[in-house]
N, CA, C and O of each residue as an XYZ file, in Angstrom:
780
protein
N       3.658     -1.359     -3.409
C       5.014     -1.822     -3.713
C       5.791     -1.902     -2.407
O       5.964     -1.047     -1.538
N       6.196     -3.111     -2.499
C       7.391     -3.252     -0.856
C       8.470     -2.318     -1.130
O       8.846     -2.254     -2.300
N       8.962     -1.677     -0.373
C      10.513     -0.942     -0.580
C      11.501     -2.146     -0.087
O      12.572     -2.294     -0.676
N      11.270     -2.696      0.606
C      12.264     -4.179      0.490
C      12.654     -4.608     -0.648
O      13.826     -4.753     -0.997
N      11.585     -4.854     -1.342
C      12.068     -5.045     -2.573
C      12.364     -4.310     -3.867
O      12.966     -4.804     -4.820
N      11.931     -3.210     -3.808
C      11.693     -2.399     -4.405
C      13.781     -2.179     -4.648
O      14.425     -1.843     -5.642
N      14.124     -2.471     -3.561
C      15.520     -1.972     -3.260
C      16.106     -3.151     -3.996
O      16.314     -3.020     -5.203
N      16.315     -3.973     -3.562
C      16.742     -5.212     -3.842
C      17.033     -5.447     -5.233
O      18.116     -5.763     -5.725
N      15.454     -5.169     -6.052
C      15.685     -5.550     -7.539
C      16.138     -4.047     -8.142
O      16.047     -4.030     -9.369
N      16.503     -3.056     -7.686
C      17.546     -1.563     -7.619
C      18.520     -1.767     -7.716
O      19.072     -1.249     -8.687
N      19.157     -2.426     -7.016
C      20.561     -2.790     -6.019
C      21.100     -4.683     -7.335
O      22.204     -5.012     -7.769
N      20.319     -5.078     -7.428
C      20.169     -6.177     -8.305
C      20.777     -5.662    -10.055
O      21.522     -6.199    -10.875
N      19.993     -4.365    -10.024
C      20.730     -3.601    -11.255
C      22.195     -2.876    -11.266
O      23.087     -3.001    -12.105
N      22.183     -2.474    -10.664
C      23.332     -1.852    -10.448
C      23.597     -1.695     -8.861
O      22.571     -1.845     -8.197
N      25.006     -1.369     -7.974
C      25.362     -0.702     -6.905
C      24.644      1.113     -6.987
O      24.572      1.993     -7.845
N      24.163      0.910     -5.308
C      23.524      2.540     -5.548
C      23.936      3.024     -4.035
O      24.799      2.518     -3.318
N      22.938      4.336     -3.694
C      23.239      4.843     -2.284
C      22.164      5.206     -2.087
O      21.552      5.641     -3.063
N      21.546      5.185     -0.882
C      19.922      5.640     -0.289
C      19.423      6.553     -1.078
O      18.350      6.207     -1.571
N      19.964      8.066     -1.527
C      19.062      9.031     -2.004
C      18.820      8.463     -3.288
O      17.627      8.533     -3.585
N      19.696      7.805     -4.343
C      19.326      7.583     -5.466
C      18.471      6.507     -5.135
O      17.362      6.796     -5.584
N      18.442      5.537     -4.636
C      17.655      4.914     -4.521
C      15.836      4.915     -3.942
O      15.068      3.954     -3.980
N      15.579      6.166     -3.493
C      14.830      7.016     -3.102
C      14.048      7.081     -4.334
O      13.108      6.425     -4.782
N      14.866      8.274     -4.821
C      14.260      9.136     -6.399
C      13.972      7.518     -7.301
O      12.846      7.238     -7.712
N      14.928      6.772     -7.458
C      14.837      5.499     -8.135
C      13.512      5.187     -7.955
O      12.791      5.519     -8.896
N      13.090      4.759     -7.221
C      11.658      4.050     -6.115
C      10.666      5.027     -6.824
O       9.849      4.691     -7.681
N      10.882      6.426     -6.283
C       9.534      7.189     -6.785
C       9.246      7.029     -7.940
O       8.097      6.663     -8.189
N      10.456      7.309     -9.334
C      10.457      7.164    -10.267
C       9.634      6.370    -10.933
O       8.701      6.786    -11.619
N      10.019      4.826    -10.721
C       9.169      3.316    -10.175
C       7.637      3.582    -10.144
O       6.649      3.343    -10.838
N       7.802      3.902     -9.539
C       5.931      4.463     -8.729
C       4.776      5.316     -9.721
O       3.578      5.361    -10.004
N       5.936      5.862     -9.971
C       5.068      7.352    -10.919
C       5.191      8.257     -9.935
O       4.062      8.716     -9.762
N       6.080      8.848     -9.071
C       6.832     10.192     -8.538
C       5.930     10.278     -7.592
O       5.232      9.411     -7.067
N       5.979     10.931     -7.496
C       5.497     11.392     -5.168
C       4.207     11.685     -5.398
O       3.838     12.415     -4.477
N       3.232     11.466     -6.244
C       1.516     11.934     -6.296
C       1.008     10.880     -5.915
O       0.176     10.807     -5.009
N       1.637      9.538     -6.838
C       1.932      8.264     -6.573
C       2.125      7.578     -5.219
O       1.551      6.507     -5.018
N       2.812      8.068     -4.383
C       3.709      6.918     -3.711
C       3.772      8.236     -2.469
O       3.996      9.266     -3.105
N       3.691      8.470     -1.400
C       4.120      9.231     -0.509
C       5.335      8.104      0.124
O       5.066      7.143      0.845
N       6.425      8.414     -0.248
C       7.673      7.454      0.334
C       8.546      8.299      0.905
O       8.589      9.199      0.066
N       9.444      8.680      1.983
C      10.200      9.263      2.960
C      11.608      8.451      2.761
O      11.784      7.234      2.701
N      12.249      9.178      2.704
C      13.582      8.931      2.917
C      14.180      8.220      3.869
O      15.163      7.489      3.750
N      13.228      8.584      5.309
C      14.008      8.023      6.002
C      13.532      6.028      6.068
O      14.167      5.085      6.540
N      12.602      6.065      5.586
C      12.115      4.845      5.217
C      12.648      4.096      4.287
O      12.602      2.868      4.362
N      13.293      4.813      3.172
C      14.458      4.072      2.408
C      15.809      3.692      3.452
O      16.327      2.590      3.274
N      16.281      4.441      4.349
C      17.133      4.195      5.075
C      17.362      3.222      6.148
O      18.423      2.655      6.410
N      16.250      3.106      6.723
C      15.694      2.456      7.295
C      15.544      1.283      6.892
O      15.660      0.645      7.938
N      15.363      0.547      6.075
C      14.526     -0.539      5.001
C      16.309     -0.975      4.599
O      16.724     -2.134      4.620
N      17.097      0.151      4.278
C      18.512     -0.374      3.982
C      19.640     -1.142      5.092
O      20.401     -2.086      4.877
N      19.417     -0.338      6.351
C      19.407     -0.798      7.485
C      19.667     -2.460      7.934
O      20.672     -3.110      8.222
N      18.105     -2.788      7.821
C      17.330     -3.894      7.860
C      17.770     -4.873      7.124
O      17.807     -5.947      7.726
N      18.196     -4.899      5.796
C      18.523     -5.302      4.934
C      20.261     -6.206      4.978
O      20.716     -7.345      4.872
N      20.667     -4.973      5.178
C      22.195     -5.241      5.683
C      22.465     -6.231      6.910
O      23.007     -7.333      6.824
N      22.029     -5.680      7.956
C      21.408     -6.358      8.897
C      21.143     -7.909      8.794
O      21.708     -8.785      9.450
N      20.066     -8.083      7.734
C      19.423     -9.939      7.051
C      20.599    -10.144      6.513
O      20.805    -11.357      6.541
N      21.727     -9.424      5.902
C      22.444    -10.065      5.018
C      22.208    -10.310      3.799
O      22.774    -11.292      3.318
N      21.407     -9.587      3.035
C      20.825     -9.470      1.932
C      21.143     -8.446      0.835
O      20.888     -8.544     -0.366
N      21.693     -7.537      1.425
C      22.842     -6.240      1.015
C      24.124     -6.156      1.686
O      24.276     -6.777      2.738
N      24.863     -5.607      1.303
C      26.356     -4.772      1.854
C      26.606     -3.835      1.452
O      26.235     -3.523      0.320
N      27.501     -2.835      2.403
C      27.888     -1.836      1.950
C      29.236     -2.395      0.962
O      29.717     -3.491      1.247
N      29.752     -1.688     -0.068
C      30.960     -2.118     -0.779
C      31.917     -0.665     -0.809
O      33.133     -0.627     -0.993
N      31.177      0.284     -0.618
C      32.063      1.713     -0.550
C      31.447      2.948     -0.064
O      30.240      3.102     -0.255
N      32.056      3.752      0.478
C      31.880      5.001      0.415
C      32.329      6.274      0.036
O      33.450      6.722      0.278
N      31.252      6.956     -0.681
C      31.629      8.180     -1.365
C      31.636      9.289     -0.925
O      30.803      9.465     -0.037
N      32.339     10.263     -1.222
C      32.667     11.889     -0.742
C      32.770     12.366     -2.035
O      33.641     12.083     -2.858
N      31.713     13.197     -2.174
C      31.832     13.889     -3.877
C      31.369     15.611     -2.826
O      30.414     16.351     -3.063
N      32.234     15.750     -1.918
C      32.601     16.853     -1.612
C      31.191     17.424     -0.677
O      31.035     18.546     -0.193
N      30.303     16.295     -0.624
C      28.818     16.451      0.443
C      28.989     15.741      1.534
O      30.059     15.386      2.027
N      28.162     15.585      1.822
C      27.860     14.317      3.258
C      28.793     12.585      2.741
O      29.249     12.445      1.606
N      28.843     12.066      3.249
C      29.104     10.666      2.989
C      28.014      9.755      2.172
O      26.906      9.717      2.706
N      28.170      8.992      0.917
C      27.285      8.274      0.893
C      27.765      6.855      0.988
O      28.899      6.509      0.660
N      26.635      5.880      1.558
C      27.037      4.551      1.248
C      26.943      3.858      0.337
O      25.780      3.857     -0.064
N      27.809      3.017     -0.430
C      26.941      2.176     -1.422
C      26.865      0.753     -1.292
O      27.818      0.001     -1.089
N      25.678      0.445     -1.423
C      25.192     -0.317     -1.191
C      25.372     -1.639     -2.325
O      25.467     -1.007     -3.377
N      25.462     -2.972     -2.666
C      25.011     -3.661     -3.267
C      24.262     -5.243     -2.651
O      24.331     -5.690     -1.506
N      23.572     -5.832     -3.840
C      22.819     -7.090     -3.071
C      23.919     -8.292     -2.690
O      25.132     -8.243     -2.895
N      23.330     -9.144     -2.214
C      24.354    -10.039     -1.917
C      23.578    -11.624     -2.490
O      22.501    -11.747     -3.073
N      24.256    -12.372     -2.208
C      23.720    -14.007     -3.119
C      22.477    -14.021     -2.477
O      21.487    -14.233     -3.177
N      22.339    -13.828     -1.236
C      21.287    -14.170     -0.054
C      19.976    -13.187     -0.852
O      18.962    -13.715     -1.309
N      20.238    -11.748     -0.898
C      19.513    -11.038     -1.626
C      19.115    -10.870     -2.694
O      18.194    -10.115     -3.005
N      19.929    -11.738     -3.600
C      19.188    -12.382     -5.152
C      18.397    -13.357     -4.794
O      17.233    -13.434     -5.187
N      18.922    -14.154     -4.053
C      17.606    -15.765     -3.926
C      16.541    -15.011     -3.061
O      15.440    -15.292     -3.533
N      16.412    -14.146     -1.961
C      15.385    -13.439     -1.870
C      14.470    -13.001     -2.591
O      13.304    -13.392     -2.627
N      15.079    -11.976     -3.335
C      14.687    -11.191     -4.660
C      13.682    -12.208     -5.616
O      12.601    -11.863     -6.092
N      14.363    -13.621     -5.775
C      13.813    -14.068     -6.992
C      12.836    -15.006     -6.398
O      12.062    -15.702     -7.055
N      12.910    -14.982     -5.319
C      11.341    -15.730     -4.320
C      10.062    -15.097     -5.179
O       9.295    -15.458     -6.072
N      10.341    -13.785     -4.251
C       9.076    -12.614     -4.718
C       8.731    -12.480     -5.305
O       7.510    -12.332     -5.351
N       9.866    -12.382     -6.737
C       9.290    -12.236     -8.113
C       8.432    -13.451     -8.668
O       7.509    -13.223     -9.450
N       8.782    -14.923     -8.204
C       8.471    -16.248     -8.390
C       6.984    -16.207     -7.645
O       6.154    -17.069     -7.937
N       6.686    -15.189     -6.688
C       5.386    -15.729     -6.288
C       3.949    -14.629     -6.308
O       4.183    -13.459     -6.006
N       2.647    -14.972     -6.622
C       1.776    -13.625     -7.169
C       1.731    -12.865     -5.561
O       1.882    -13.317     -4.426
N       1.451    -11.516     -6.097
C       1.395    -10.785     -4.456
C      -0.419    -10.274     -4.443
O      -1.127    -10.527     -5.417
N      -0.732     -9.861     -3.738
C      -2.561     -9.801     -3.110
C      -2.075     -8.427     -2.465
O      -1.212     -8.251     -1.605
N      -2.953     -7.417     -3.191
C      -2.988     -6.329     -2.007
C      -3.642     -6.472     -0.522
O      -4.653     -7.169     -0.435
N      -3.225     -5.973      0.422
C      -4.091     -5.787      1.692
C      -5.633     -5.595      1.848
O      -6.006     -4.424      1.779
N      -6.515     -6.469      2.031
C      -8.024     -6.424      1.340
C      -8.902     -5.775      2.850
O     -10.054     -5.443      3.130
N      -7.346     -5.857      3.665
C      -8.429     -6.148      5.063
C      -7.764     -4.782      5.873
O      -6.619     -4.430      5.589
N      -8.560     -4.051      6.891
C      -8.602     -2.803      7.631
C      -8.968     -1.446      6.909
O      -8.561     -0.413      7.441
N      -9.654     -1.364      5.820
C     -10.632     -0.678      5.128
C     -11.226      0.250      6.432
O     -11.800     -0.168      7.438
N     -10.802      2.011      5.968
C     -11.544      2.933      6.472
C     -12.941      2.915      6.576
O     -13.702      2.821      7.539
N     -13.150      3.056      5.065
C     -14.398      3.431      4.559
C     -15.628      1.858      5.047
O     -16.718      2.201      5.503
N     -15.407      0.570      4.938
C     -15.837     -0.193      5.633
C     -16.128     -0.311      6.670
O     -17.246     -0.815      6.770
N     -15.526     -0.023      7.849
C     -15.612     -0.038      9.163
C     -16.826      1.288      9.453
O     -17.921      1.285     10.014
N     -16.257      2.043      8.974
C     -17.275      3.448      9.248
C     -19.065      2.971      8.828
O     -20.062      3.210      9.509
N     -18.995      2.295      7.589
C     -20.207      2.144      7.292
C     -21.215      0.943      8.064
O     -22.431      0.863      8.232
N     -20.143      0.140      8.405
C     -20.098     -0.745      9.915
C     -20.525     -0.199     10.769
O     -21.555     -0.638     11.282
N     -20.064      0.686     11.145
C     -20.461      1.208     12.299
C     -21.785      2.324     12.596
O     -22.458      2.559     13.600
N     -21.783      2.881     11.164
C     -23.102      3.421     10.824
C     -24.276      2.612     11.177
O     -25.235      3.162     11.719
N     -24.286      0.982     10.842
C     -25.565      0.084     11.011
C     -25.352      0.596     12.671
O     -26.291      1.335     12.965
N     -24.809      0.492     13.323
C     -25.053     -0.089     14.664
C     -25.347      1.479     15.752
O     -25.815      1.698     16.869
N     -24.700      2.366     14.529
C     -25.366      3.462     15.583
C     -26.779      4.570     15.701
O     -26.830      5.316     14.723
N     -27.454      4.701     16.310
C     -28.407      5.710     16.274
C     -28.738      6.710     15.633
O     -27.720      7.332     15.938
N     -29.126      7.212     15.184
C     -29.248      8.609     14.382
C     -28.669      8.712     13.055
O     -29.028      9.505     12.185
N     -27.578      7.691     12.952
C     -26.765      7.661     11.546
C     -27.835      6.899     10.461
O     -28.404      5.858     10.786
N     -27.991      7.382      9.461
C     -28.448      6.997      7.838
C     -27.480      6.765      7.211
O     -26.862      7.711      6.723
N     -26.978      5.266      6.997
C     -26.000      4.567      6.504
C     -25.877      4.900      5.017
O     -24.752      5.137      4.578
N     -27.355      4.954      3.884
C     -27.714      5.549      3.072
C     -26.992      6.549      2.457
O     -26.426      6.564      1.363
N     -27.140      7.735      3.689
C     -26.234      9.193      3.092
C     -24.447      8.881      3.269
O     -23.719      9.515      2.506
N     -23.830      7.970      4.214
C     -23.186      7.954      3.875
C     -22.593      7.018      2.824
O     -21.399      7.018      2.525
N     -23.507      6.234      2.295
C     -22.814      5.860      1.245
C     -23.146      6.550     -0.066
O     -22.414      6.549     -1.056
N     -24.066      7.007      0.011
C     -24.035      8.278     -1.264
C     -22.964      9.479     -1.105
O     -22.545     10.031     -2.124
N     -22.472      9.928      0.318
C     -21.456     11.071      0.276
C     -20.054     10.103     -0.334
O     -19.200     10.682     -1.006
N     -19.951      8.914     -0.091
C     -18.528      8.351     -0.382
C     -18.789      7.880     -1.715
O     -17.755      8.065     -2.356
N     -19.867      7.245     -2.599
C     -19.895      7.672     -3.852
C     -19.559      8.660     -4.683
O     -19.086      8.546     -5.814
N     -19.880      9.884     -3.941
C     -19.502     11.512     -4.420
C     -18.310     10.865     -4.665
O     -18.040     10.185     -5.655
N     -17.598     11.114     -3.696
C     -16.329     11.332     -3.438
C     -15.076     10.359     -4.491
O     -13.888     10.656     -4.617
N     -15.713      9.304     -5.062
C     -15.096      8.234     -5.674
C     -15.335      8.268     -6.860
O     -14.697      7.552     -7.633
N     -16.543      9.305     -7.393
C     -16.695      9.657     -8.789
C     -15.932     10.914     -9.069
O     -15.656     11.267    -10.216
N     -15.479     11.817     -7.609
C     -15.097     12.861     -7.603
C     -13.392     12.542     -8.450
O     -12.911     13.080     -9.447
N     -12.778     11.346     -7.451
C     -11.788     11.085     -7.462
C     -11.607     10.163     -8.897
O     -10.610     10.342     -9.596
N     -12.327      9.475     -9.158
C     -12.033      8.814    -11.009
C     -11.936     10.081    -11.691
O     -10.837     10.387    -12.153
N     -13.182     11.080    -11.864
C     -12.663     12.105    -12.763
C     -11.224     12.678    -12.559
O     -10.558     12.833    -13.583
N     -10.727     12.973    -11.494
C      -9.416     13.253    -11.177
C      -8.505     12.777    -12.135
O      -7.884     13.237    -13.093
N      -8.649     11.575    -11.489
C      -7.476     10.119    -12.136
C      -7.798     10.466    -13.593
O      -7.047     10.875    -14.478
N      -8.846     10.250    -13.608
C      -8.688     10.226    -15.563
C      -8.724     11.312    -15.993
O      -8.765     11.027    -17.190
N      -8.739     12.270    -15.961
C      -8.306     13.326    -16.091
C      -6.592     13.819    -16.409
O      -5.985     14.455    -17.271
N      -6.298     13.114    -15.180
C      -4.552     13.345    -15.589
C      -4.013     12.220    -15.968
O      -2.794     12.300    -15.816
N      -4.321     11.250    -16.371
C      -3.922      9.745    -17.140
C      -3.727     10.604    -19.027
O      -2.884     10.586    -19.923
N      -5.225     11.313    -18.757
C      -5.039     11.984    -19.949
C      -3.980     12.985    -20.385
O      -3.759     13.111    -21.589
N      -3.495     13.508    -19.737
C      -2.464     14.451    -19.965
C      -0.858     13.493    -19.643
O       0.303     13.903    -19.620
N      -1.265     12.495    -19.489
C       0.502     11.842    -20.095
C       1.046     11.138    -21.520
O       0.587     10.423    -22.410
N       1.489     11.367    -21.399
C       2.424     10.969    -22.854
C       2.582      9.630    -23.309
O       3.732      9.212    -23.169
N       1.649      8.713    -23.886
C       2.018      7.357    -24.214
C       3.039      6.796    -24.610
O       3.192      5.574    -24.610
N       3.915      7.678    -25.019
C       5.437      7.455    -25.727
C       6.502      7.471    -24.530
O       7.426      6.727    -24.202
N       6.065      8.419    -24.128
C       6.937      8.197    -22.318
C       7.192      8.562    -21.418
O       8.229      8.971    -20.895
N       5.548      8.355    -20.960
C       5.044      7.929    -19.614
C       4.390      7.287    -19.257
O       3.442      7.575    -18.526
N       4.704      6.131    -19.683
C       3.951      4.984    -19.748
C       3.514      4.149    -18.313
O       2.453      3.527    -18.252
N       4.435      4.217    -17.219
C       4.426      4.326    -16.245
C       3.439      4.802    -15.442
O       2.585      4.220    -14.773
N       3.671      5.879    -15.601
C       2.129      7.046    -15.248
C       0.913      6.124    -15.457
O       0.352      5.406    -14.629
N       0.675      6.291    -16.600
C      -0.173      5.953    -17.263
C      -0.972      4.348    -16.679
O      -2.174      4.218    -16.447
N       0.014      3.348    -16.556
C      -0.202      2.222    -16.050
C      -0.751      2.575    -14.595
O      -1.877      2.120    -14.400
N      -0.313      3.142    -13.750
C      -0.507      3.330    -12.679
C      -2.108      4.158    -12.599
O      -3.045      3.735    -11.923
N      -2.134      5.035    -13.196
C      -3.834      5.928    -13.311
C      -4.860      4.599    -13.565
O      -5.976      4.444    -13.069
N      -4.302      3.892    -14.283
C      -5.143      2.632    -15.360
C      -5.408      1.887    -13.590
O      -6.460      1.937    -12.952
N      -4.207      1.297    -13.186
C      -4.552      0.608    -11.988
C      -5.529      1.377    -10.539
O      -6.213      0.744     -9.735
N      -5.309      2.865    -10.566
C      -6.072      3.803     -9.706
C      -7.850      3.572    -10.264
O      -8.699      3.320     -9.409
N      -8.230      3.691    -11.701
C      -9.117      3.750    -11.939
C      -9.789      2.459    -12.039
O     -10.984      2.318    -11.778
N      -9.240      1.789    -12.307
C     -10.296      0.612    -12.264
C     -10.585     -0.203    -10.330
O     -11.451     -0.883     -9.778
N      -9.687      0.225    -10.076
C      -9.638      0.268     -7.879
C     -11.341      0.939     -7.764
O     -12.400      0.378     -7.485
N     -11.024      2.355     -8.113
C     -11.783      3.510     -7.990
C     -13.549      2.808     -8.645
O     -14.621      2.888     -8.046
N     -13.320      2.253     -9.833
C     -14.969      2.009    -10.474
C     -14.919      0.787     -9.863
O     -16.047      0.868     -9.376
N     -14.447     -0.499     -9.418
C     -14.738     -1.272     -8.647
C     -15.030     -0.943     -7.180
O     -15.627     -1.905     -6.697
N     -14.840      0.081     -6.229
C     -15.768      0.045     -5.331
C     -17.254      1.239     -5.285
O     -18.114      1.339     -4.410
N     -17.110      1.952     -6.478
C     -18.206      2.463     -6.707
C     -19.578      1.235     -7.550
O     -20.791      1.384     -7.692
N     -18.814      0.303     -7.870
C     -19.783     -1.239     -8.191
C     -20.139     -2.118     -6.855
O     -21.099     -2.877     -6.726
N     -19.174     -1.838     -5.944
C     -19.039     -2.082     -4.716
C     -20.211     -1.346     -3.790
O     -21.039     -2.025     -3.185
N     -20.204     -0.322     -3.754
C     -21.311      0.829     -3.196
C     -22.368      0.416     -3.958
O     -22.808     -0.580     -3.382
N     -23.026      0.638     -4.951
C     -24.105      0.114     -5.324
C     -24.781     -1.126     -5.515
O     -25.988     -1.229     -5.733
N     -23.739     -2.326     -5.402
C     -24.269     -3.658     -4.370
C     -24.715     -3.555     -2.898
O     -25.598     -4.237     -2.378
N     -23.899     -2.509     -2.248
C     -24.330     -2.491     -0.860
C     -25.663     -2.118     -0.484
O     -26.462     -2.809      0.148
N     -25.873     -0.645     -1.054
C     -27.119      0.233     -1.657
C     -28.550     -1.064     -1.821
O     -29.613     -1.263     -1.232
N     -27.909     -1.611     -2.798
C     -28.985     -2.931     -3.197
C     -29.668     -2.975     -1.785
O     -30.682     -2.427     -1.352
N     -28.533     -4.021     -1.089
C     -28.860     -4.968      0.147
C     -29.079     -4.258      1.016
O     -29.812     -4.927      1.745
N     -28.905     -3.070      1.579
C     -29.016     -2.409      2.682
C     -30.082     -2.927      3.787
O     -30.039     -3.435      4.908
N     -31.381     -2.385      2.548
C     -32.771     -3.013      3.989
C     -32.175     -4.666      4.778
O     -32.273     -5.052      5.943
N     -31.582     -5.309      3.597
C     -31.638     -6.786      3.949
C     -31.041     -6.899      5.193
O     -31.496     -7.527      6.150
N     -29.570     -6.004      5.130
C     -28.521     -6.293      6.157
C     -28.597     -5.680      7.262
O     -28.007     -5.884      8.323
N     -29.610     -4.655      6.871
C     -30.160     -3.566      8.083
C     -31.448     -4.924      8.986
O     -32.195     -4.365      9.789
N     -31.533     -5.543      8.936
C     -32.280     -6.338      9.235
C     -32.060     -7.392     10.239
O     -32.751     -7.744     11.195
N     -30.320     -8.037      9.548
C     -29.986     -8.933      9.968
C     -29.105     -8.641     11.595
O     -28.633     -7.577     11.995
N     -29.111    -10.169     12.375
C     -28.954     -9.114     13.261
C     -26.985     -8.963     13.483
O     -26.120     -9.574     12.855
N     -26.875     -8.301     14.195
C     -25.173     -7.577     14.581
C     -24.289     -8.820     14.349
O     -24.838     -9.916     14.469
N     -22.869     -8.764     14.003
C     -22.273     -9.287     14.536
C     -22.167     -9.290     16.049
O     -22.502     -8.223     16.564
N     -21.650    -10.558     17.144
C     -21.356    -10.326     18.866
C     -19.794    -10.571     18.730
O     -19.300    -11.420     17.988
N     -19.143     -9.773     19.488
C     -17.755    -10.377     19.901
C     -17.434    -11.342     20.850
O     -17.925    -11.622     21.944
N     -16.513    -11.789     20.206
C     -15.858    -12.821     20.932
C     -15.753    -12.690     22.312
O     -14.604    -12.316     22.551
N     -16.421    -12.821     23.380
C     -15.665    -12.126     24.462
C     -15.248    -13.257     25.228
O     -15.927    -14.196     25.643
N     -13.425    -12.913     25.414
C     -13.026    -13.889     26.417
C     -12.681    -13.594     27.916
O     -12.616    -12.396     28.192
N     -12.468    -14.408     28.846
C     -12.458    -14.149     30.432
C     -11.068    -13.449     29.778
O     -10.394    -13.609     28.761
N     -11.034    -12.338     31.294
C      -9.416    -11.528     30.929
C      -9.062    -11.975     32.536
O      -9.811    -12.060     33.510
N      -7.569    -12.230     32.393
C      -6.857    -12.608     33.740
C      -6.402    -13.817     33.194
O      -6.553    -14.128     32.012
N      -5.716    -14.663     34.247
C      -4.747    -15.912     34.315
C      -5.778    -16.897     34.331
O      -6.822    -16.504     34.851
N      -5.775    -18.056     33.910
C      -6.686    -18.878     33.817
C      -6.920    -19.119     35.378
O      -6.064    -18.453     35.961
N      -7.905    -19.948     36.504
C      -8.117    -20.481     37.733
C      -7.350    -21.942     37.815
O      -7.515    -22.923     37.090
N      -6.708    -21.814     38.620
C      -6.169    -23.069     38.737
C      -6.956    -24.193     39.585
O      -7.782    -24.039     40.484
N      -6.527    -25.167     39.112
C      -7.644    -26.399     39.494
C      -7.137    -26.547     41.003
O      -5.966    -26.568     41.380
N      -8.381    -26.652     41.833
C      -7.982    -26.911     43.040
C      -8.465    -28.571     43.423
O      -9.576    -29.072     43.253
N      -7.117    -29.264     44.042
C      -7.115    -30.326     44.413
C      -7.571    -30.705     45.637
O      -7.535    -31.889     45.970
């Protein structure tokens, strides 16, 4: 979930101030097990925002604490807003931990690519039982939220354990084939043509 927007269609509902809008977000998420989100990253993100012209501040409050600001969207930040919603979003498919490592397993010595993809299997059957485990202990009446979110964790979770055992398949094949080479380009200023 963007907190850009996350704010926006917040702020779209009603006028708010960073901390509520914080708890708001987690809420959103399914609470901080969910979502590791920082405050100062809501602030930050509000910042930015104001900044594009996409929010304003409209007041500030003293309920006898710190100052808060409040924030609301602006025209600029509805036609924003309703871009996003207007268009499908793609999670990030690309800079994968667990990929690179097993990458790098082919190419190094002594490593059995094998065990590690059986230890990260463990680990992904370890982690579905988890998930479903506590999907089970929420409340269909209302926590539905929750619930959606475990649903989206677990089926992540059994798609790359379907993922691992395609690889498993091919292994000898790809163990075979040969390396990717990098690109390698001259480093420095190009040579200039001499006349």
């Amino acid at each position: 979930m963007s907190v850009r927007y996350a704010i926006l269609g917040l702020l779209a509902n009603h006028p708010s101030h960073g901390y509520d809008l914080h708890a708001a977000i987690l809420a959103l998420a399914g609470g901080e097990q969910n979502w590791d989100l920082k405050p100062a990253q809501v602030y930050t993100t509000l910042n930015r925002l104001e900044q594009g012209g996409l929010i304003e501040k409209t007041e500030v409050q003293q309920d006898g604490g710190p100052e808060r600001q409040i924030y609301a969207i602006t025209g600029t930040g509805k036609t924003e807003l309703a871009e996003w919603f207007s268009n499908p979003t793609i999670g990030n498919q690309q800079g994968d931990d667990f990929f690179l490592k097993l990458m790098t397993a082919l190419v190094s010595p002594d490593i059995n690519p094998s065990r590690i993809i059986q230890k990260q299997r463990m680990l992904l059957l370890q982690e579905l039982h988890r998930v479903t485990a506590q999907r089970d202990q929420y409340n269909p009446k209302s926590e539905m939220v929750q619930i959606l979110f475990q649903d989206k964790m677990t089926m992540h979770l059994e798609a790359d354990i379907r993922w691992l055992e395609m690889i498993e398949v091919r292994l000898e094949e790809i163990q075979k084939q040969p390396l990717p080479e990098p690109d390698i380009r001259p480093r420095g200023r190009p040579k200039k043509n001499s006349k």
